[in-house]
C-alpha positions in Angstrom: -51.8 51.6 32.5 -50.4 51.3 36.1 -53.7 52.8 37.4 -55.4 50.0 35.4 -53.4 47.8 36.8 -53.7 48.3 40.6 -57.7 47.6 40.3 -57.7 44.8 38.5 -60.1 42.2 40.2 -59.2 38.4 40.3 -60.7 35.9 38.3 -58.9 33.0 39.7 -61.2 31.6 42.2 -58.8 31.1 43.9 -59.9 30.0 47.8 -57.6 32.1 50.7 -57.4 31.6 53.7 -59.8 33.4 56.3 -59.2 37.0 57.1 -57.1 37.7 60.5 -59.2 38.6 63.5 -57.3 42.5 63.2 -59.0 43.6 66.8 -57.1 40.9 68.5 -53.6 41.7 66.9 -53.1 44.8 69.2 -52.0 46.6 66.4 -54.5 49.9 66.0 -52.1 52.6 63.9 -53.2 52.8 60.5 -50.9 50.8 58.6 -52.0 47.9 61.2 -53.8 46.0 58.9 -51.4 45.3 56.2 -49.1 44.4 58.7 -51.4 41.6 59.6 -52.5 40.8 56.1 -48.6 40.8 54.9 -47.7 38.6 58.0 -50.7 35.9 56.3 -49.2 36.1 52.7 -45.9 35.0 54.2 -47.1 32.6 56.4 -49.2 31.1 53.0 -46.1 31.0 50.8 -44.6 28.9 53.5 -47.2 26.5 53.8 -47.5 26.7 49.8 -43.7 25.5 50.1 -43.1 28.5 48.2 -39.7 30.7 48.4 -40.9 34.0 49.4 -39.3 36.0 47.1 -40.6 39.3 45.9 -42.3 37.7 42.5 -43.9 35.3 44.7 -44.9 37.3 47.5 -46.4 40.1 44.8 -48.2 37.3 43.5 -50.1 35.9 46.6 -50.3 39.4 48.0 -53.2 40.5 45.0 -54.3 36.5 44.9 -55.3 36.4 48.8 -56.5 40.2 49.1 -59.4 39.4 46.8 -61.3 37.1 49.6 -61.1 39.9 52.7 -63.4 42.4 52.8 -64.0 45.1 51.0 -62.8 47.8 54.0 -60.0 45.6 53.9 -59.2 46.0 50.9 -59.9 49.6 50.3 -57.2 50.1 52.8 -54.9 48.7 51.8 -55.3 49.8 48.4 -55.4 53.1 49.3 -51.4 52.2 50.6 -50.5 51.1 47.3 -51.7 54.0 45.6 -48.9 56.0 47.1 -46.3 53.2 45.4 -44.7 54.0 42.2 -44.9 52.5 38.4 -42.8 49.2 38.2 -39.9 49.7 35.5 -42.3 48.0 32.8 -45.2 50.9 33.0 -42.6 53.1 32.9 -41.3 51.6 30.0 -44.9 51.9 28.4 -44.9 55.2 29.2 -41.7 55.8 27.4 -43.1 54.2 24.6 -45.9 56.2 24.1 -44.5 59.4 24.7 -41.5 58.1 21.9 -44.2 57.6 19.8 -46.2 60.8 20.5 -42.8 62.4 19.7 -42.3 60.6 16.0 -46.0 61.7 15.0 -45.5 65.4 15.9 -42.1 65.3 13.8 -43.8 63.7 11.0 -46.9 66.1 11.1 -44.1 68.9 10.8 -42.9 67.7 7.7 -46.5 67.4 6.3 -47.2 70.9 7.3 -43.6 72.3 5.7 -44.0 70.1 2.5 -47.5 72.1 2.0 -45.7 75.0 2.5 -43.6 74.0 0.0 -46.2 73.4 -2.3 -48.1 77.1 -1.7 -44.7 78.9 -2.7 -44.9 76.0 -5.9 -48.4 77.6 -6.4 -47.6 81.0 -6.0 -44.6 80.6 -8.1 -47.5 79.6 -11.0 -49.9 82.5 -10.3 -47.1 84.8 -10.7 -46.2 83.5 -14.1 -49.9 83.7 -15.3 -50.4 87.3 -14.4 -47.2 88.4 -16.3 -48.6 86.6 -19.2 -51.7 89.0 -18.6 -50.1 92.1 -18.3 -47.2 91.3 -21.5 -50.1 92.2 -23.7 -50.8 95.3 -22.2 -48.1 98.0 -22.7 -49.9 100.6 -19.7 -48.5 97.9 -17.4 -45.0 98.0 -18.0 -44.3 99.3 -14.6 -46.1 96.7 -12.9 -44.5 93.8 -14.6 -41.3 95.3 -13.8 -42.5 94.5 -10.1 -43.7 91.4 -11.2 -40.5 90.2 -12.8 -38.7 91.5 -9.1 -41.4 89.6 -6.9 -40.6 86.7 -9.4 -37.2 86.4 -8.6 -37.7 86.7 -4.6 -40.0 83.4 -5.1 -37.8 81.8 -6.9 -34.8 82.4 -4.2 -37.1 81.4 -1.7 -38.8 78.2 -3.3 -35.2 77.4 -3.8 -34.4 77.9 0.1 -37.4 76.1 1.1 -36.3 72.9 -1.2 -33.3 72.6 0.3 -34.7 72.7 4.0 -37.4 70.2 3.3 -34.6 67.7 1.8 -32.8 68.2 5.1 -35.8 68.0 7.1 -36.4 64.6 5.0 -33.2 63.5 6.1 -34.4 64.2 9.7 -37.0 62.5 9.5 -36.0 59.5 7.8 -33.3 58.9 10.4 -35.7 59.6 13.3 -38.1 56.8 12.0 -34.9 54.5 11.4 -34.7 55.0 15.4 -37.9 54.4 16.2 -37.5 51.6 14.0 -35.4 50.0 16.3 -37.2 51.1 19.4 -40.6 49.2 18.2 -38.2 46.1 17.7 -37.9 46.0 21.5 -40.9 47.6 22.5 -43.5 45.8 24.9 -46.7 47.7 24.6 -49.6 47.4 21.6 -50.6 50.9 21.1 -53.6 49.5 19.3 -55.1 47.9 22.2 -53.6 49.1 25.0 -52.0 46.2 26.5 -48.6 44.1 25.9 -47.4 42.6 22.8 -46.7 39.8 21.7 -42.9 40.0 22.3 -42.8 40.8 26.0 -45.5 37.6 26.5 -43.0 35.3 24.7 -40.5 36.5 27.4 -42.6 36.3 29.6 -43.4 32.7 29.1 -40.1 31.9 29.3 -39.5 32.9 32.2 -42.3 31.7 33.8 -41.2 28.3 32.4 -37.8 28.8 34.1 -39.5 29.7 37.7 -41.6 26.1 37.4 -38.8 24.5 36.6 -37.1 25.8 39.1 -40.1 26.2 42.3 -42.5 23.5 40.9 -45.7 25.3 40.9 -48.6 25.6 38.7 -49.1 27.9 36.3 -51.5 28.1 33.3 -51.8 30.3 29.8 -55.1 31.4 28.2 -56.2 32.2 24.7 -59.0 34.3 23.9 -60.9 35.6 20.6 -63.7 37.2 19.6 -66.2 34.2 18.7 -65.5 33.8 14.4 -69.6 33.4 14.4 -70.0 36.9 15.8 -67.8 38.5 13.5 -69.2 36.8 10.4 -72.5 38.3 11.3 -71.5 41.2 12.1 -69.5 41.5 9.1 -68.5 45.1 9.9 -64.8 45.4 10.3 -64.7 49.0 12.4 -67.3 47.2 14.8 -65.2 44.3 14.9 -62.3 46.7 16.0 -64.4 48.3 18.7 -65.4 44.9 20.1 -62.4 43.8 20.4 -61.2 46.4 21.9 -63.9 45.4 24.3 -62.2 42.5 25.4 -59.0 44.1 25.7 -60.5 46.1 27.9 -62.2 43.7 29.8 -59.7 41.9 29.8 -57.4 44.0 31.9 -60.3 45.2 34.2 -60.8 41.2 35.5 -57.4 40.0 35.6 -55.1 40.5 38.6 -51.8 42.9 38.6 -49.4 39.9 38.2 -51.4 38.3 35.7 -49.5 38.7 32.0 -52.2 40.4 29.4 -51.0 40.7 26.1 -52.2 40.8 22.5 -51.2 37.8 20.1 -51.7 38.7 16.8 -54.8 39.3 14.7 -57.4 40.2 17.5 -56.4 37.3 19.5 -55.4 38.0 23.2 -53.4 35.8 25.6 -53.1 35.8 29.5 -50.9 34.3 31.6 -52.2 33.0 34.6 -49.5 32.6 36.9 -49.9 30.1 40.3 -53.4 29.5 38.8 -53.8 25.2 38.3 -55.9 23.9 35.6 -59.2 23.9 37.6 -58.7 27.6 38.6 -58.2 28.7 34.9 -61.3 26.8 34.1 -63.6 28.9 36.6 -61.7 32.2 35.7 -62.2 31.3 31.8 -66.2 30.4 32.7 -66.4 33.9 34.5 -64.6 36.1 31.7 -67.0 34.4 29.1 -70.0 35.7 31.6 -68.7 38.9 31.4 -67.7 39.6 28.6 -71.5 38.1 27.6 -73.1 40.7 29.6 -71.3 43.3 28.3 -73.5 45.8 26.1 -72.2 46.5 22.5 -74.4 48.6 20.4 -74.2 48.7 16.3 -75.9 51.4 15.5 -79.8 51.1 17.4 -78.8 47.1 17.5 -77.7 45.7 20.5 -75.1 42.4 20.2 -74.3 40.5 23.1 -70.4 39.7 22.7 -69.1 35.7 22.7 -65.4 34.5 23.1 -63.4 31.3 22.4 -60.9 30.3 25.3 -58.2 27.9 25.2 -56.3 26.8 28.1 -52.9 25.5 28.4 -51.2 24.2 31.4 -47.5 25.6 31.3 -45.2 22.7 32.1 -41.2 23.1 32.3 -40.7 20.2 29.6 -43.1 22.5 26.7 -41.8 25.1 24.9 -42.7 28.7 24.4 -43.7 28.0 21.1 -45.5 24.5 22.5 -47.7 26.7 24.5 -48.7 28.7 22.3 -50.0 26.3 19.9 -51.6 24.2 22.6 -53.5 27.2 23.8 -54.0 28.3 20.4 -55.7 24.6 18.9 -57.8 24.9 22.2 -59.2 28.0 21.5 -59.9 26.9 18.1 -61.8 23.8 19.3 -64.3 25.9 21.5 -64.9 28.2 18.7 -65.9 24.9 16.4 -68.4 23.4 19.3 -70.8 26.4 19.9 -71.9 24.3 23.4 -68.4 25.4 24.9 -66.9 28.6 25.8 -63.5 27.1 26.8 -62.0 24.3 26.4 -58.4 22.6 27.7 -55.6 21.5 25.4 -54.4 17.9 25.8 -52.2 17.9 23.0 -49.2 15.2 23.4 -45.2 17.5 23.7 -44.3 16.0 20.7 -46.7 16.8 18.2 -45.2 19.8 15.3 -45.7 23.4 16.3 -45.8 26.3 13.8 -46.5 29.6 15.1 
């Protein structure tokens, strides 16, 4: 995910400033040019009136890189590459691999309880062919050996019951951990980006930073359009579109942007130092994409449509606020079919349920 991260394009429209003049800066090593381009980003967060704190200065960093050139920005990128995973990939990382982990255990049991069940089998066959050879005295010899082999199976059909209970016990405990991991886990496996519970946090928090540094920050809703899916009415397509979006999804936004899945196909992203209007032209070029975007259904080929709803996060709204402003948005451009987005003005005091 951190490689998907780190060429993520912005969506914004946000307008920077105009790119230094790097042949009169005197600076000609090759690290010269994000000297000059950090000295820019620090001098915009001052004029912003912004603290230049790490978050902040992350955050205008990919913001402002998106309007120099594309040398530019190749270079610089190419600096970043070298940087490593921030402690939430990492955390993904761990995830998955935890994950990976609890599947190969449980495949283990699968394969020992059909081993399990071949000795069960055996145990059967044996059984049968002594009834066959009973009624034929010239094989007394050989149901002597049958009678021997019967015993061994038994011993060992016994051996192998006990294991499996114990390796049932293994695994029982291993998925009561894993349990408890997914209870604080921030990655959807199914879509490949971040729940639901690490974008409540992080909402919060983002909350707590405009309450405390007064800037603008906006969250966005999106869902495959109900219309589409209706005639589609193919629920593994549905799944592959959707995962669509979640890819596309990731591929526009910026790295400080907030991507996560909601619930039930729908997707949120949080737009941070992004004003109303800005969220407005990045929602009106997502739908474009995501529109041009080929989706075939067997020889058939659909052209995908989203609903956006948009929600300006103020420090007086709630987490849960938000949400549901973004969320009855999103559910107004999916009832007018002339509108792709549209922006919640519901009053702070209205009833939330989420």
């Amino acid at each position: 995910m951190a490689e998907s991260i780190r060429k993520r394009r912005d969506i914004s429209g946000t307008t920077a400033p105009v790119e230094p003049n790097i042949a009169t800066a005197g600076l000609n090593d090759p690290t010269s040019d994000l000297e000059v381009y950090a000295k820019e980003v620090l001098m915009q967060l001052i004029g912003d009136n912004l603290p230049p704190t790490p978050n902040n200065f992350s955050l205008y960093f990919d913001r402002l890189l998106e309007d120099k050139s594309e040398s530019l920005r190749k270079q610089i990128t190419s600096v970043l590459e070298f940087e490593e995973n921030n402690d939430d990939e990492k955390s993904i990382e761990l995830e998955k691999s935890l994950k990976q982990g609890f599947a190969s255990a449980k495949n283990i049991l699968q394969v020992t309880a059909n081993l399990y069940k071949n000795v069960a089998l055996m145990t059967k066959i044996l059984a049968k062919r002594k009834e066959e050879l009973l009624g034929d005295k010239s094989c007394d010899n050989a149901t002597g050996v049958i009678n021997a082999l019967e015993n061994d199976v038994d011993k060992l059909n016994t051996i192998l019951k006990k294991q499996i209970e114990q390796m049932k016990g293994h695994y029982d405990t291993t998925a009561s951990i894993v349990k408890q991991v997914e209870n604080e886990t921030i990655f959807d496996n199914q879509y490949g980006v971040y729940n639901k519970r690490y974008l409540m946090n992080k909402l919060e928090q983002e909350i707590n930073l405009i309450s405390e540094f007064k800037h603008k920050s906006t969250l966005i809703m999106i869902e495959l359009s109900k219309s589409l899916e209706e005639s589609v009415n193919n629920e593994k397509a549905i799944i592959l579109m959707t995962r669509t979006i979640a890819r596309l999804l990731l591929k526009t936004s910026r790295r400080s942007d907030i991507v996560a899945h909601y619930g039930n196909g729908i997707f949120s992203m949080i737009l941070k130092h992004t004003d109303l209007q800005s969220s407005q032209h990045a929602s009106s070029r997502l739908c474009d994409l995501v529109s041009s975007s080929n989706f075939f259904l067997a020889e058939k080929e659909i052209q995908l449509k989203i609903s956006i709803g948009i929600a300006e996060v103020k420090e007086d709204v709630t987490v849960e606020e938000t949400l549901v402003c973004a969320l009855d948005a999103m559910a107004e451009a999916e009832a007018d079919s002339t509108k792709d987005y549209a922006i919640c003005n519901r009053n702070d005091d209205d009833d939330t349920d989420i």
